[in-house]
N, C-alpha and C positions, 0 to 999 in steps of 0.2 A: 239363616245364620243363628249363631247362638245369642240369646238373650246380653248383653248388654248390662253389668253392674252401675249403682248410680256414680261412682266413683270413676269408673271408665267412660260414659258417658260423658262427666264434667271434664274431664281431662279432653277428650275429643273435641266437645263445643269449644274450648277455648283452644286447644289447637288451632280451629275452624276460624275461630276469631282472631287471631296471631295472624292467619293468612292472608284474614280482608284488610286489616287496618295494623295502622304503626300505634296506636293512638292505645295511652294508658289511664287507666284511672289513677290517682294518686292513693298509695294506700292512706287506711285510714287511722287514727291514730287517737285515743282520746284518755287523757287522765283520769285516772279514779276516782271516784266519789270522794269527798272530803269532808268527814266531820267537823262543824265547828260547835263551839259552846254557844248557849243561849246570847251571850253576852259580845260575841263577835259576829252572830247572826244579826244583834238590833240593829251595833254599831256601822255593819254594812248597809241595811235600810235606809238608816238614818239618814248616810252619807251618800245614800245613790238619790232620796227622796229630795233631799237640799239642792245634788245638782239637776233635778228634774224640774222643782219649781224654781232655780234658777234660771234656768234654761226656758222655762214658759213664760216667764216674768219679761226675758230679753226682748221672747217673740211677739211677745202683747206689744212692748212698746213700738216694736219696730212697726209692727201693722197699724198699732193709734197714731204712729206720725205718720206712716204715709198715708193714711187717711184727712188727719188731719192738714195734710200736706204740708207738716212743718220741716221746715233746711235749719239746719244747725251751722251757723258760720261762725268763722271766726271773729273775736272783736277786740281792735287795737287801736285802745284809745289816743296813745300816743304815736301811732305808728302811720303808715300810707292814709287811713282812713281821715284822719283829723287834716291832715292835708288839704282833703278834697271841698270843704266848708268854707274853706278860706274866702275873705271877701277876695273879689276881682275889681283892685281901680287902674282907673283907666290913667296912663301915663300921661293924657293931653293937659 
C-alpha cells in the first residue's frame, strides 16, 4: 500500500480508538501567563507564606496535644458542673 501521511495516520489511530472505547479525555484548557508587578508578586508570597505558617502552627498544636494527651472541655462554673460538688446530707 501506499505510504501513509502523519496526519492520516493520526486521523486513523483515533478512528481506531473511537471504536474501542466511549471514553474521552476532557479537553485541555489553560489560561495565559499573567504578568504581575514586583509588588503583587511579594504581596502574593506574603499572603500564601502566613497561611502556610498558619497552617503548621495549627498542625503543631494539634499533634503537641495529642501527645500530650490533652482534652479541651468545657467549663461551667455556674452550670451542671457546680451541681455535682454539692454536699449530700442524709435526710435521717
Amino acid at each position: 500500500g501506499s505510504p501513509l501521511t502523519a496526519e492520516e495516520r493520526r486521523l486513523r489511530d483515533k478512528k481506531h480508538l473511537n471504536d474501542i472505547t466511549a471514553a474521552r479525555l476532557p479537553p485541555l484548557h489553560h489560561s495565559p501567563a499573567k504578568l504581575l508587578s514586583i509588588e503583587e508578586s511579594i504581596a502574593i508570597q506574603i499572603r500564601q507564606k502566613e497561611a502556610y505558617e498558619e497552617m503548621q502552627a495549627k498542625l503543631a498544636a494539634q499533634k503537641l496535644a495529642e501527645r500530650l494527651n490533652v482534652k479541651m472541655l468545657r467549663f461551667e462554673p455556674e452550670g451542671e458542673a457546680s451541681m455535682q460538688y454539692r454536699e449530700v446530707r442524709d435526710e435521717d
